[in-house]
LUMBANU-721728 format. One record per residue: residue number from 1; x, y, z of N, C-alpha, C, O in turn. Coordinates in steps of 0.2 Angstrom, whole numbers, always signed. Each point is the difference from the previous one (the first is absolute). Layout:
! residues N
 num   nxx   nyy   nzz  caxx  cayy  cazz   cxx   cyy   czz   oxx   oyy   ozz
 NUM     X     Y     Z     X     Y     Z     X     Y     Z     X     Y     Z
...
This chain:
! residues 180
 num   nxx   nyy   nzz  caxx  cayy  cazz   cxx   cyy   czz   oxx   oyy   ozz
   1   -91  -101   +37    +2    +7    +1    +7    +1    +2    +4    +5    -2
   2    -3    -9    +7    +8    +1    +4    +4    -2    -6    +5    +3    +0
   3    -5    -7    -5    +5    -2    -7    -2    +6    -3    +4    +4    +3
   4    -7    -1    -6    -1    +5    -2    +1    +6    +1    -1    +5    -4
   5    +6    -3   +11    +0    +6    +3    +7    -2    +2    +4    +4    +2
   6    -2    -9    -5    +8    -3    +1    +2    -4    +5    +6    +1    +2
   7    -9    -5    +2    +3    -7    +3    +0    -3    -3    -5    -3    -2
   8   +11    +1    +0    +1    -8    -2    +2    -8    +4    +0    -6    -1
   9    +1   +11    +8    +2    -9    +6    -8    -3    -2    -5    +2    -2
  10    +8    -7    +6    -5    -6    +1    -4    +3    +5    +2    +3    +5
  11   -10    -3    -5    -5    +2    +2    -4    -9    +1    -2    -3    -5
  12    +1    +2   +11    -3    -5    +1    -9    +3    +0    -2    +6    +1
  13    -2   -12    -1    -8    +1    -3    -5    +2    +7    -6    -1    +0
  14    +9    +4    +4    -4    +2    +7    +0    +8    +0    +3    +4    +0
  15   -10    -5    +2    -4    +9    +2    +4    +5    +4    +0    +6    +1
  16    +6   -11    +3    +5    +6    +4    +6    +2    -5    +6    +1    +0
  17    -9    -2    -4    +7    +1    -5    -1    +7    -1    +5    +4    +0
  18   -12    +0    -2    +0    +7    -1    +0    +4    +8    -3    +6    +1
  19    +6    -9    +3    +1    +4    +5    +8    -1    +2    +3    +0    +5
  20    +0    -2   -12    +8    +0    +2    +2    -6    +5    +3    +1    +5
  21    -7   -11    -8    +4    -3    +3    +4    -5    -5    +0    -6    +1
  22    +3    +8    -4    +5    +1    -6    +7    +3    +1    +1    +6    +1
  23    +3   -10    -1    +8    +2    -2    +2    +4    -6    +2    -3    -5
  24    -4   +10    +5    +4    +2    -8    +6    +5    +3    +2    +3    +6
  25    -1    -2   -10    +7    +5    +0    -1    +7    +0    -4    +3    -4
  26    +8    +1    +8    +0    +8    +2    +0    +2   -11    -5    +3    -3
  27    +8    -4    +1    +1    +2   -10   -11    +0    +0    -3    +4    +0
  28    +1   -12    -1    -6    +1    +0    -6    +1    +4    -5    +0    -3
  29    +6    +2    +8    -4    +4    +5    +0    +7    -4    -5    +2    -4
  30   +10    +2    +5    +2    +5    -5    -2    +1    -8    +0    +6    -2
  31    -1   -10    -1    -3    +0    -7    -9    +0    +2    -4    +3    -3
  32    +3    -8    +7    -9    +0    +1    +0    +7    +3    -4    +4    -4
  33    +6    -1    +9    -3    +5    +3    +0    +5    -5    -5    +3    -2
  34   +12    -2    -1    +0    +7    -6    -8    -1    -3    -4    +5    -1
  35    +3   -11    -3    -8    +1    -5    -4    +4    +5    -4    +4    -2
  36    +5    -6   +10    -9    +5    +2    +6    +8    +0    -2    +5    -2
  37    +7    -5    +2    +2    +9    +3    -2    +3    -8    -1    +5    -2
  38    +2   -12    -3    +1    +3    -7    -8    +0    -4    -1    -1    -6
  39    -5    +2    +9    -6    +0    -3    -2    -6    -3    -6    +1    -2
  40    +7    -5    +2    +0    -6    -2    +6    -5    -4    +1    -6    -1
  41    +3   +11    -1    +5    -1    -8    +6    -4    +5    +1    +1    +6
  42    +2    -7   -10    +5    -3    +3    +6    +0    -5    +1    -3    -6
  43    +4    +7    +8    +8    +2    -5    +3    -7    +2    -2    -4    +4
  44    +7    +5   -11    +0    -6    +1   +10    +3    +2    +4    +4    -3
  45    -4    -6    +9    +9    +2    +2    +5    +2    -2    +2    -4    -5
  46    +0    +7    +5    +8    +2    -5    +5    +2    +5    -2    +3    +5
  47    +9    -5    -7    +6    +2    +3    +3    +6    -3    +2    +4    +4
  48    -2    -3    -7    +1    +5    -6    -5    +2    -3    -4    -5    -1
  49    +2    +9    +0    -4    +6    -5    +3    +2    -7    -4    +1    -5
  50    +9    +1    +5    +3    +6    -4    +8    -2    +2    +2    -3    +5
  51    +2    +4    -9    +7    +3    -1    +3    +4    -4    +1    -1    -7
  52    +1    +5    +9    +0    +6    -6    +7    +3    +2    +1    +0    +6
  53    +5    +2   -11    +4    +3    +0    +3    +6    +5    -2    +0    +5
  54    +5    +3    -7    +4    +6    +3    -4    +7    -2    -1    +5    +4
  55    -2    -6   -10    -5    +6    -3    -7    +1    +3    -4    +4    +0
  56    +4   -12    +2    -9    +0    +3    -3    -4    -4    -5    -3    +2
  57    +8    +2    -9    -5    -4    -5    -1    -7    +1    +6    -3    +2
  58   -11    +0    -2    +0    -8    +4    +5    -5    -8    +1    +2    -6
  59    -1    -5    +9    +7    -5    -3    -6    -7    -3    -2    -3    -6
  60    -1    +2   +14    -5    -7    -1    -5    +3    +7    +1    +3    +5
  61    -8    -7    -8    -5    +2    +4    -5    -3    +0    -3    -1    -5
  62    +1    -1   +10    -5    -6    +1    -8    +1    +2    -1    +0    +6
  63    -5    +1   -10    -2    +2    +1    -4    -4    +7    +2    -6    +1
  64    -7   +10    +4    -2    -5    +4    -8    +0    -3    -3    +5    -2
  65    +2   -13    +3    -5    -5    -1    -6    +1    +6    +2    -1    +6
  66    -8    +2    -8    -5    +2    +5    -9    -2    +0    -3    +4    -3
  67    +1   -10    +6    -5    -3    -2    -5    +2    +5    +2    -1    +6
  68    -8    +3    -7    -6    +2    +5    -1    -8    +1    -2    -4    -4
  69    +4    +1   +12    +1    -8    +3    -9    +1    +5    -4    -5    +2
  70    +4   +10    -2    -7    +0    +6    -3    +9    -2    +3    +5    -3
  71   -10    -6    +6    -2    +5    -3    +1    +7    +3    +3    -1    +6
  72    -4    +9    -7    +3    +7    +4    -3    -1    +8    +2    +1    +6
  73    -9    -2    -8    -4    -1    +5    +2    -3    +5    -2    +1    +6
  74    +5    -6    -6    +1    -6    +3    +5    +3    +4    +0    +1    +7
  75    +4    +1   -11    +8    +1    +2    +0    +7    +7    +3    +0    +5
  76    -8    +6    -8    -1    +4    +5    -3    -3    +7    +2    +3    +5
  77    -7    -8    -6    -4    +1    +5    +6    -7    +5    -1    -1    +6
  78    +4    -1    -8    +3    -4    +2    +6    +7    +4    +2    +0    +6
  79    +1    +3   -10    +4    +3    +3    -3    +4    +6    +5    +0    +4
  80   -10    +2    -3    -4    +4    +4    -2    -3    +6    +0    +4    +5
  81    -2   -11    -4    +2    -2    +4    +4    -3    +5    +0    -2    +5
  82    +6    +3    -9    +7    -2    +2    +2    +8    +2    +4    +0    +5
  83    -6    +6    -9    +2    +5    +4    -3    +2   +10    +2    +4    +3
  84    -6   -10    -2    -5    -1    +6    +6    -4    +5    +1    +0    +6
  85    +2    -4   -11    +6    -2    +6    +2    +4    +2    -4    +1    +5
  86    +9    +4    -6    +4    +6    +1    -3    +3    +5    +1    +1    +6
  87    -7    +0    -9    -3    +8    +6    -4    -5    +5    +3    +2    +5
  88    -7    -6    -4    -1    -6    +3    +1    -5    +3    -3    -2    +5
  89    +6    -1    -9    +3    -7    +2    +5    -3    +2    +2    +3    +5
  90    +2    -8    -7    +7    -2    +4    +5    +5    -4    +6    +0    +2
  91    -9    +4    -9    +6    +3    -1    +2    +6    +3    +4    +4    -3
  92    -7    -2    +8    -4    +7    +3    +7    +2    +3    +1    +6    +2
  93    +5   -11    +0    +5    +4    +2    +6    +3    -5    +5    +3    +2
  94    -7    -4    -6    +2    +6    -5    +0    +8    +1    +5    +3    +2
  95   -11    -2    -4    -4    +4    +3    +4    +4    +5    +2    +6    -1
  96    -2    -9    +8    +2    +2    +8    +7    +0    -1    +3    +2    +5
  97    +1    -4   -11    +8    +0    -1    +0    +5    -5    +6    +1    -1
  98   -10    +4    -3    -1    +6    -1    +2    -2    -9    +5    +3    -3
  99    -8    -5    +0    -1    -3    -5    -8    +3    -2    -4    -3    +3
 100    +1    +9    -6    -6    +1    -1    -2    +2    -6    -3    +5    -1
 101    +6   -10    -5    -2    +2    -8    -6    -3    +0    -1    -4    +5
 102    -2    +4    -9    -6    -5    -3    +3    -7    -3    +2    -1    -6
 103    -1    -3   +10    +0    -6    -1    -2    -6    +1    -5    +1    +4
 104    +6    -8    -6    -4    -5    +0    +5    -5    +1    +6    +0    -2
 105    -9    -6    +7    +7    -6    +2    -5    -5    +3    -6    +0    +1
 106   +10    -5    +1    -1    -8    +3    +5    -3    +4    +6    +0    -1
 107    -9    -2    +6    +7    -2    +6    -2    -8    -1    -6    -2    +0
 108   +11    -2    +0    +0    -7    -2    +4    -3    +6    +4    +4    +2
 109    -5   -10    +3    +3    -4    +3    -5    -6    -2    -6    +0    -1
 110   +14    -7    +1    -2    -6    +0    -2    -2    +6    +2    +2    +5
 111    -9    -8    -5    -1    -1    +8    +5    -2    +4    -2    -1    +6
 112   +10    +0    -7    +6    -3    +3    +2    +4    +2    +4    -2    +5
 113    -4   +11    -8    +4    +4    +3    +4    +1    -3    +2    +5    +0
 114    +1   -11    -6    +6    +0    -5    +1    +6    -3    +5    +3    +1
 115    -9    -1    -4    -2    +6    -5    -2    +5    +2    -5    -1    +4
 116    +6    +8    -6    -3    +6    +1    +1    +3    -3    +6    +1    -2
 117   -12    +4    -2    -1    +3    -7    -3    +5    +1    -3    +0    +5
 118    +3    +7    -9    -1    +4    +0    -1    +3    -8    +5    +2    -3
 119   -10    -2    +0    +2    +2    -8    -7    +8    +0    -6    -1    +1
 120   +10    +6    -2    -4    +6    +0    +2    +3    -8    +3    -3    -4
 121    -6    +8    +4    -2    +5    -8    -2    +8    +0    -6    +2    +1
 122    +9    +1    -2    -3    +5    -2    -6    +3    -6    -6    -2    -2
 123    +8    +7    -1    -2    +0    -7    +6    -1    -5    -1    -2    -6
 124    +7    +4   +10    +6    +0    -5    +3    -6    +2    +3    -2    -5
 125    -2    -2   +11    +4    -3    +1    +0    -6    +4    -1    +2    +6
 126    +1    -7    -6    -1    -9    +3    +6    -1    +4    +5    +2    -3
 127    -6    -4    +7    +6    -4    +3    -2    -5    +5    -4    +0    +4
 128    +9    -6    -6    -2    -7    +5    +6    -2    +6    +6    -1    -1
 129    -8    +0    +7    +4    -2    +3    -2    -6    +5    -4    -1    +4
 130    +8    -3    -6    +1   -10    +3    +5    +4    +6    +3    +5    +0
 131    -3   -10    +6    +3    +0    +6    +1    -7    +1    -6    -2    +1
 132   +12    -3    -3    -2    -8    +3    +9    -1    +1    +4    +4    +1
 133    -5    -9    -1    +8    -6    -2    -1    -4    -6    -6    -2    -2
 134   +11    +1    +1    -1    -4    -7    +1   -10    +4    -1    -6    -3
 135    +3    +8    +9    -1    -7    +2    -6    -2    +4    +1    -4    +5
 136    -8    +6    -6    -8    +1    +0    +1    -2    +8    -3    -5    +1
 137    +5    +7    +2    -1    +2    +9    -2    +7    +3    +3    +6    -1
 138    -8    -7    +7    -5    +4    -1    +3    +8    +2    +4    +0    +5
 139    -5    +6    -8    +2    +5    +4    -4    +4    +5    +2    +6    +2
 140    -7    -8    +0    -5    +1    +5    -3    +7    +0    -4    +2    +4
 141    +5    +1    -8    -3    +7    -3    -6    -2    -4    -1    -6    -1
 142    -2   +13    +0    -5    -2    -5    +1    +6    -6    +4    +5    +0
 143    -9    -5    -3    +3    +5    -7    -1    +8    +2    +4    +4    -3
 144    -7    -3    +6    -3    +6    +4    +7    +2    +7    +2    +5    +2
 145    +1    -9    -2    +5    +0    +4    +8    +1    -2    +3    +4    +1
 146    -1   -11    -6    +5    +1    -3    +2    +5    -6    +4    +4    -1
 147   -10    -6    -5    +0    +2    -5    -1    +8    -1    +4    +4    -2
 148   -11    -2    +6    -3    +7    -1    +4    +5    +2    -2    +5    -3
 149    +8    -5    +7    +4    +6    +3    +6    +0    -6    +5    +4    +0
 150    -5   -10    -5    +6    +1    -4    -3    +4    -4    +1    +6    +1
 151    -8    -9    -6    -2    +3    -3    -2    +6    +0    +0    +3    -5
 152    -1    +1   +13    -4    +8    +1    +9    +3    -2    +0    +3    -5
 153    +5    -4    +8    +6    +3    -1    +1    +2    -8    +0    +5    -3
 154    +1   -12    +0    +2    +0    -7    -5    +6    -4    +2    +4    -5
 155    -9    -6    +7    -4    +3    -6    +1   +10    +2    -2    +4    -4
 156    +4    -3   +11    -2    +6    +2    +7    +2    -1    +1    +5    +3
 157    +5    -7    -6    +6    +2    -2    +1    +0    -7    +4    +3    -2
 158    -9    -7    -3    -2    +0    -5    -3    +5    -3    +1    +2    -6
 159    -7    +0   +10    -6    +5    -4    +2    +8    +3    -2    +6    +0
 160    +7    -8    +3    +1   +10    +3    +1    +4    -5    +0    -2    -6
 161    +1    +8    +6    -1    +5    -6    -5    -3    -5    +2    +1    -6
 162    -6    -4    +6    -2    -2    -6    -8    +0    +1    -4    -3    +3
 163    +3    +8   -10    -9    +1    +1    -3    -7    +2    +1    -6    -2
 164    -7    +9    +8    -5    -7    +1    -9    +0    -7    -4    +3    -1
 165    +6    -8    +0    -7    -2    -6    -4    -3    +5    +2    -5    +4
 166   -10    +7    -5    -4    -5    +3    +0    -6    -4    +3    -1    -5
 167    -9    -5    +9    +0    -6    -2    -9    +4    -6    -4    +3    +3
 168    +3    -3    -8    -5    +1    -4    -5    -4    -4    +1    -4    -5
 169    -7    +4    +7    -4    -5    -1    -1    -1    -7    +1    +6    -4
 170    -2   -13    +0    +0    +2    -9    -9    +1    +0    -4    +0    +5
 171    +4    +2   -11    -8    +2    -2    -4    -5    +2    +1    -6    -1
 172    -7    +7    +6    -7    -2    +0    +2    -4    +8    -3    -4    +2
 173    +9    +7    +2    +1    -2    +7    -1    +6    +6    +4    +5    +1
 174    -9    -7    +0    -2    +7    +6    +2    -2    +6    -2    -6    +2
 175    +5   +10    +3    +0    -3    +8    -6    +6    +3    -1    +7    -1
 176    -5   -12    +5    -3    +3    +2    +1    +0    +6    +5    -4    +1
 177    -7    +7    +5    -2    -2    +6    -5    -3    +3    -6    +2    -2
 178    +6    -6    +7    -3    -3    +3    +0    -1    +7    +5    -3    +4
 179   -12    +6    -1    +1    -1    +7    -2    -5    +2    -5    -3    -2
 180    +9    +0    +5    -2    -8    +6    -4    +0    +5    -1    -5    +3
């Protein structure tokens, strides 16, 4: 599932590996997370889209490539519980930093401290943020620390004026209630 949603690092053969104890790169963190923001569908990257002249008329133009990698269902309900970090969880100080669209995120620290991550989403928009050194010594944050006050800034500087879309269930996903 994780090659299919776009990691290509080396993933070694251990069950902590789906809770992120894996070295990949902020580019593919960013390509996995878009399939769940994106219903299941995985684009495939482009630098360019379009180049088009002085008239508008495009010159050259690339179409983007887009394969259903995991199924709508998946992809929602996965998002859904990721929107429970935010209002909930260690992403909750988004939130209290005055960030309050409908969105969906994960706070990442290495057990070293090294590393500190934050990858959140909207309906419209992903963004990933690493906090480390490139000479792997510990920054003693954790991702909820370092990483979440970049990303609450960037995303709530990003999405201003601009209509909010709910997160939307695809056909045959009901959220019910349930008392505890």
């Amino acid at each position: 599932t994780a090659r299919r949603m776009g990691i290509s690092s080396p993933l070694p053969p251990y069950p902590s590996v789906v809770l992120g104890a894996a070295e990949v790169t902020p580019f593919e963190v960013a390509q996995a997370f878009s399939v769940l923001a994106n219903s299941g569908l995985r684009a495939e990257p482009l630098s360019v889209k379009k180049v088009i002249d002085r008239g508008g008329l495009p010159i050259e133009r690339k179409p983007v490539q887009v394969e259903q990698v995991i199924s709508p269902d998946t992809g929602y309900l996965v998002t859904h519980l990721m929107e429970g970090v935010l209002d909930y969880g260690t992403g909750r100080p988004a939130r209290t930093r005055g960030f309050t669209r409908a969105a969906a995120g994960k706070t990442g620290t290495t057990n070293d401290y090294r590393d500190a991550w934050f990858v959140g989403f909207t309906p419209d928009l992903l963004a990933v943020v690493w906090v480390g050194f490139d000479q792997k010594r510990a920054i003693n944050l954790a991702g909820g620390e370092a990483a979440l006050p970049i990303w609450t800034e960037f995303m709530k500087q990003a999405t201003a004026g601009v209509a909010e879309t709910p997160f939307v269930p695809p056909p045959g996903v009901s959220l019910v209630r349930i008392d505890p």
